[in-house]
N, C-alpha and C positions, 0 to 999 in steps of 0.2 A: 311701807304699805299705805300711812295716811297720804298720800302724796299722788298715788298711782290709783289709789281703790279705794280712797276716803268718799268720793263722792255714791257710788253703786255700796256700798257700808251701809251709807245715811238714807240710800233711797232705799233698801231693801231693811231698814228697821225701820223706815216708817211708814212698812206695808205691817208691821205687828210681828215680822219675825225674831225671833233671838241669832243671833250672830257671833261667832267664834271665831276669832284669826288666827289661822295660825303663821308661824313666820320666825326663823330662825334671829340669836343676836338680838333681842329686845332689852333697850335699857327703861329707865324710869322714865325719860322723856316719851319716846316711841310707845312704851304701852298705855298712858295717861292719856296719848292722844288718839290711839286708838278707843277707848272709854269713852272719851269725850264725842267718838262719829255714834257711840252705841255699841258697841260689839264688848268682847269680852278676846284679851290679847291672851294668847294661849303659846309660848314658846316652844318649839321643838329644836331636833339638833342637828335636822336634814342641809348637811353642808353644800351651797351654792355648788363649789368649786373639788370638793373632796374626790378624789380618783380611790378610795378606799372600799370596798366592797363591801369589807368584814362591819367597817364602822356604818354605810347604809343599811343594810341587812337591820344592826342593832336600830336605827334612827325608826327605821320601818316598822318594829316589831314593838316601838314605845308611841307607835302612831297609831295602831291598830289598838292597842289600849285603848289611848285616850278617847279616842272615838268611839270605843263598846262603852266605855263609860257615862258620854256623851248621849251617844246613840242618835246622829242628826239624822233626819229625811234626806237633806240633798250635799254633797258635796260641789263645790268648784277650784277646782286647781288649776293652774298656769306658771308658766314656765318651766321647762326642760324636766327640771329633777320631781317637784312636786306632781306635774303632770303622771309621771311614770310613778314613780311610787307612792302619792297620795292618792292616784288612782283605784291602784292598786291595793294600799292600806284602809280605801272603804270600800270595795271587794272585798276582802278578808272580814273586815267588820261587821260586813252586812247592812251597809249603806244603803238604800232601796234604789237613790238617783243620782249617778257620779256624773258632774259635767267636768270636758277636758277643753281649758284653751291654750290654742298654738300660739302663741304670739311674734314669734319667728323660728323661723331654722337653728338657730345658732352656728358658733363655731364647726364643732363635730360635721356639719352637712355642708362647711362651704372648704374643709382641708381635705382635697381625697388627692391632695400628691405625693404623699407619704407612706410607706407602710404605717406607721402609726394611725395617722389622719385618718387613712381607709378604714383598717380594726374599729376605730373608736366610732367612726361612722354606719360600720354594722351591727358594732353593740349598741351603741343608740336608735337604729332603724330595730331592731331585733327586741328591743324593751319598748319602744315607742308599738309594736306590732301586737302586744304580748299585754300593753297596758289599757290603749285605747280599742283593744277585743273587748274588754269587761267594762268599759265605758259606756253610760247609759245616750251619750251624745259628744258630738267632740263640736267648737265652733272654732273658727280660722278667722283674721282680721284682713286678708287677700285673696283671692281667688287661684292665685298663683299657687300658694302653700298647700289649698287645697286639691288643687288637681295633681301636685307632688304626691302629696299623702296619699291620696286616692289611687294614684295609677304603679303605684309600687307598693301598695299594696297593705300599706300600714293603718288607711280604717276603710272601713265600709261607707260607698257612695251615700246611702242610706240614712250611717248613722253621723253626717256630717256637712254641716252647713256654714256660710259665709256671712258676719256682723260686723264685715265693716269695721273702721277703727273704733278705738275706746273713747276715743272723745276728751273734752277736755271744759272743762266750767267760763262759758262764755264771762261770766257777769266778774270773774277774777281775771280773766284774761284780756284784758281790753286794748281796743286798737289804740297804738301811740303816735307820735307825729315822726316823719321820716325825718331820716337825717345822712343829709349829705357833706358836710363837716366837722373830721374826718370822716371820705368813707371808710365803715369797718364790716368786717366780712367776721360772724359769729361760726361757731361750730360749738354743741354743747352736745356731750355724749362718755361713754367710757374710754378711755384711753385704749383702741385696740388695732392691730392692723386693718380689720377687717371693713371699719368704721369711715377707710377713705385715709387716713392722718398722715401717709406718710405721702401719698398724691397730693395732698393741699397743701405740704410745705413743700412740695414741689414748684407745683402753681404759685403758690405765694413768692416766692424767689425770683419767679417770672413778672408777676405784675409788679414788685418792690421795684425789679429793675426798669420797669419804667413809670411806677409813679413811686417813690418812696415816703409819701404822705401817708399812702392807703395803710387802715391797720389790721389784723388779722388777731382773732383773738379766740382761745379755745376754752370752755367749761367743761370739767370734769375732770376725777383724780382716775391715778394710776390703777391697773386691775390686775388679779391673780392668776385671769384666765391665759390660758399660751399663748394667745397671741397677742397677750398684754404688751403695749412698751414702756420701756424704762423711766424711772423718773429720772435719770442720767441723762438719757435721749431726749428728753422734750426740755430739759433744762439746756439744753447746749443748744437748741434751736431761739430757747430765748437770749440765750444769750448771742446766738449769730443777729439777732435783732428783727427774727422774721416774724413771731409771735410772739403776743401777750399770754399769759396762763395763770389767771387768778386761783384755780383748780377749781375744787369744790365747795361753791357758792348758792346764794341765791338768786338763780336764773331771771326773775323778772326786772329787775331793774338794769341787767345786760342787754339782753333783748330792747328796751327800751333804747340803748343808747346804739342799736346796731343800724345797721342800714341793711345788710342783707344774711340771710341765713346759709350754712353751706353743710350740707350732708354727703359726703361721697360715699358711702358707706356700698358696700356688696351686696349687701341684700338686708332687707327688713320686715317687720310685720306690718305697720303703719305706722311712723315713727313719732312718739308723744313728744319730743321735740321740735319736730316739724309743725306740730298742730299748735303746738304754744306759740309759735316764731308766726304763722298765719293770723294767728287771731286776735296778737297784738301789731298786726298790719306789715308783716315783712313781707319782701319776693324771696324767693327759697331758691336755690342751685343747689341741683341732686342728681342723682346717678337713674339711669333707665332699666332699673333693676325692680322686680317683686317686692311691694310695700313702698318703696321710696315712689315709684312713677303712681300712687293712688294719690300725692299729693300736691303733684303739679300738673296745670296745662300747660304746656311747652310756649312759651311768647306771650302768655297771659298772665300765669301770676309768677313767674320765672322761668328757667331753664332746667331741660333734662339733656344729663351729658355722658356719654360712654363711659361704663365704669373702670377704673383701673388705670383713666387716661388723665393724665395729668392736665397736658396741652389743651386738650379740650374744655380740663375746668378753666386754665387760668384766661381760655377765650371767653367764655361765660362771666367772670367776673373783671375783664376789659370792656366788655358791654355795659357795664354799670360804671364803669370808671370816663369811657366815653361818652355815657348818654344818661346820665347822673337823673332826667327827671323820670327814668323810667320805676325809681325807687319809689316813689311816689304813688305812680297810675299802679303797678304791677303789687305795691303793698294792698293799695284799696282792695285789688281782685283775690289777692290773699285772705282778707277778714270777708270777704262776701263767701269764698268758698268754705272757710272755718265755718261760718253760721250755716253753710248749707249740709257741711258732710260730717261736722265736727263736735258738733252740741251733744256735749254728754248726759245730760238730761234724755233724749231721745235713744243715745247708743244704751246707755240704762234701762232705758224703757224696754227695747229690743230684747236684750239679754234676759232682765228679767221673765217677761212675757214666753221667751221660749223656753225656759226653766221652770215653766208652770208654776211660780211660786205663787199662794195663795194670798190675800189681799191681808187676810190676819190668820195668826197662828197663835197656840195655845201651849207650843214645846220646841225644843230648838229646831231651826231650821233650814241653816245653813251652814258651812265652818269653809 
């Protein structure tokens, strides 16, 4: 949570409000630093990943507690589960203002070739319908996501507006010097099909075969969700010698040593990987898909490539392999678009401001 929402923590306690996070899995570390933005860490049991019904019901019904307890003015929830049932659980409480944010589609709404895929897809549109009714406002970080929601019917034109990405702390993010020896092509993200991974080592196989200098290098550990891959699968890629896979690190000093960024991902909200990889001056190659295309100009600060195409990416990053100083012009136009669309300072600003939260408060006032 400090990592994603520490900055909008620190600015919305130092309008005078009290602050409550809540957030599954807190150890001593993670709560301490949550203390340390202001807030007060608050663990629940609402599992990420859980397919249990009986066990959310119970997560829900220990959330609606705490919160009558609590008693806050405004709620904000994001991402998939907490959306739906934290919604929900300050409905039940008697929350006066629940904000809901989308921050992607997820899984569930990009599998519909499966009976499963489908099912799960209409229990998720069907709670997603059923959550964001009682939602006092819903915000979307795409326009895309919204006019989904919108036209099928799961919120109201009304009660639902577009903020742009979450942004990212320019003054921590800072532009690095490019590097074209070796060049290395980053990906930092969950381990999941859906994220591009098994397209990029596609690609990769193809630029390896003709420069085998280049290096390829992925961030981020294996996941629980279905269309996680195996930590089998991506070990035996390293060891075919196509990628590097430090796993789960600390992203900024990668990024420093990358030369370009690669997201092939299906679809996204506006990817906070993207905007760190911008703002410490990388070109980005992404897919032309909802959320990923909010963070390129196609020849300006990188490439947008058909998703799902392998051959497409590994043309994309033969352009850089043939034309090595465009790392350089096309990083600069990266940290100029970071500073213009990216500054979390002002996406804070936005958020706040439309959540009417007051400049000081006298009792909790957000969770």
């Amino acid at each position: 949570m400090q990592n994603f929402r520490g900055s909008l923590i620190r600015d919305v306690v130092a309008r005078g409000v009290e602050v409550f996070a809540f957030a599954p899995d807190y150890d001593d570390a993670s709560a301490n630093a949550v203390r340390e933005l202001g807030a007060e860490p608050r663990p629940h049991q609402l599992a990420r990943t859980s397919m249990n019904p009986l066990r959310d019901v119970a997560a829900v019904a220990s959330l609606v507690r705490d919160l009558r307890d609590i008693k806050p003015d405004v709620i904000l929830a994001y991402t998939i589960k907490p959306v739906i049932y934290g919604t929900l659980a300050g409905w039940m409480a008697g929350v006066p203002k629940r904000f809901a944010m989308i921050e992607g589609l997820g899984h569930v709404f990009m599998d519909d070739a499966t009976p499963k895929g489908r099912a799960l897809r209409f229990a998720a549109s069907s709670l997603y319908k059923l959550a964001l009714g009682r939602a006092t406002h819903t915000f979307f970080l795409n326009a895309d996501d919204k006019r989904e929601f919108v036209s099928t019917g799961l919120v109201a034109e009304e009660k639902a507006d577009v903020m742009g990405a979450i942004g990212v702390d320019l003054s921590v993010w800072q532009e690095a010097p490019p590097v074209t020896d070796p060049l290395t092509f980053l990906f930092i993200g969950r381990l999941l099909r859906e994220k591009g991974l098994i397209e990029l080592v596609e690609a990769s196989r193809r630029v390896k075969a003709q420069d085998p200098r280049v290096r390829f290098v992925i961030l981020g550990d294996v996941d629980s969700n279905p269309s996680g891959l195996s930590r089998a699968q991506v070990e035996d890629w390293v060891g075919e010698g196509l990628l590097e896979w430090p796993g789960q690190v600390n992203v900024g000093p990668w990024i420093a040593q990358s030369s370009v960024f690669v997201l092939p991902s299906y679809r996204e909200g506006v990817p906070r990987s993207t905007q760190e990889a911008m703002a410490m001056g990388k070109p980005v190659i992404t897919t032309d898909v909802p959320g990923c295309r909010d963070t390129v100009e196609d020849g300006e600060n990188g490439f947008l490539v058909e998703v799902k195409n392998a051959d497409a990416l590994a043309d994309a990053m033969l352009r850089f392999v043939a034309e090595p100083q465009l790392i350089e012009t096309m990083g600069r136009k990266s940290r100029m678009l970071a500073e213009q669309n990216f500054d979390v300072a002002k996406s804070n600003a936005r958020l706040i401001a439309a959540m009417g939260l007051p400049a000081a408060a006298s009792r909790p006032g957000v969770v």
